[in-house]
N, C-alpha and C positions, 0 to 999 in steps of 0.2 A: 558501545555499538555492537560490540560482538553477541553481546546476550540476546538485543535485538533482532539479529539473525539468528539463533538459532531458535527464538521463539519463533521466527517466521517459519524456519523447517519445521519444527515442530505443532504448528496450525496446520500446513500443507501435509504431514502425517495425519491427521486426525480429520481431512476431505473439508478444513474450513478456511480455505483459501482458493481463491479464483484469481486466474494470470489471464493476459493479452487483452488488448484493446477492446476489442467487441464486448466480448464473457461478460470485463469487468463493466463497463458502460451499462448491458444490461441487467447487470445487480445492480448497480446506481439507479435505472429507473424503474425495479420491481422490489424496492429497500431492504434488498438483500445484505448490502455490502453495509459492513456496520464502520470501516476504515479505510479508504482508496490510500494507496503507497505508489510515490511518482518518483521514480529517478531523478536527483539531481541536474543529471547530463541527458535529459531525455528536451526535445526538441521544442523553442516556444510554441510552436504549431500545439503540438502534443499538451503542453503546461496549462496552454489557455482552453483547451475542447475538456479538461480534466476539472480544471479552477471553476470554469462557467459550470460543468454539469453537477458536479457536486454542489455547488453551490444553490443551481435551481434544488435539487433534491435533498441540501441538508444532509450531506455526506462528509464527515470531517475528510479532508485530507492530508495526506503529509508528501512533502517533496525534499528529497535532500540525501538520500540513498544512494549508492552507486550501481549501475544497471548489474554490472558482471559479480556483483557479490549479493546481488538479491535472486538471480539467478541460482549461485550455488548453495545460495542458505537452503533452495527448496530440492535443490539438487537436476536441475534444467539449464540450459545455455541463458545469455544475459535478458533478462527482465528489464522494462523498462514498468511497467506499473502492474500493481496486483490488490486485489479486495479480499480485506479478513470478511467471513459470513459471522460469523460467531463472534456476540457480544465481550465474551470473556478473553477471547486471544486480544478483542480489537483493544478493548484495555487496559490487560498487560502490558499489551506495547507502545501503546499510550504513554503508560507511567514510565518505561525505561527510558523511553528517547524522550521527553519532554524534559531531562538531567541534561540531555546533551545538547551544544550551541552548534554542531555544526548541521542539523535540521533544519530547516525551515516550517515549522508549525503552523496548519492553519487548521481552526477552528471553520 
């Protein structure tokens, strides 16, 4: 998990990562966002406006992060979801966390 974060800081070093609600929603609907990343502990309200839009758009997503440590991987207060732009980070980080079970993957 930990590699995973710092591959996240290091997408957000290199301007290919977008955080907060709105931003990322509209990479989702301008296909920018090549990976939506959902907190765990972020709210069903929140799970389902995420699940449903990626899904209209064909945006993998992933849930299963914890808010305050996706926060500090980028080096910002707690995150509740964030979008890689760039094919290549979205996956890398694909391939780390898809090893790990405490993810939730969706396709």
């Amino acid at each position: 998990m930990n590699k995973a974060y710092s591959q996240l800081g290091l997408a957000m070093r290199a301007g290919k990562l977008v955080t907060g609600d709105e931003i990322v929603l509209k990479a989702v609907r301008s296909h920018e966002a090549k990976l939506v990343i959902l907190a765990g502990d972020a709210s069903a309200n929140t799970q389902k406006k995420f699940r449903d839009k990626c899904g209209t758009y064909n945006v993998p997503l992933m849930i299963g992060f914890e808010r305050d440590k996706l926060g500090s991987s980028i080096g910002k207060p707690e995150r509740i979801v964030l979008a890689l732009t760039d094919q290549g980070f979205a996956k890398m980080i694909r391939k780390t966390v898809c090893n790990l079970s405490e993810v939730e993957y969706i396709e």
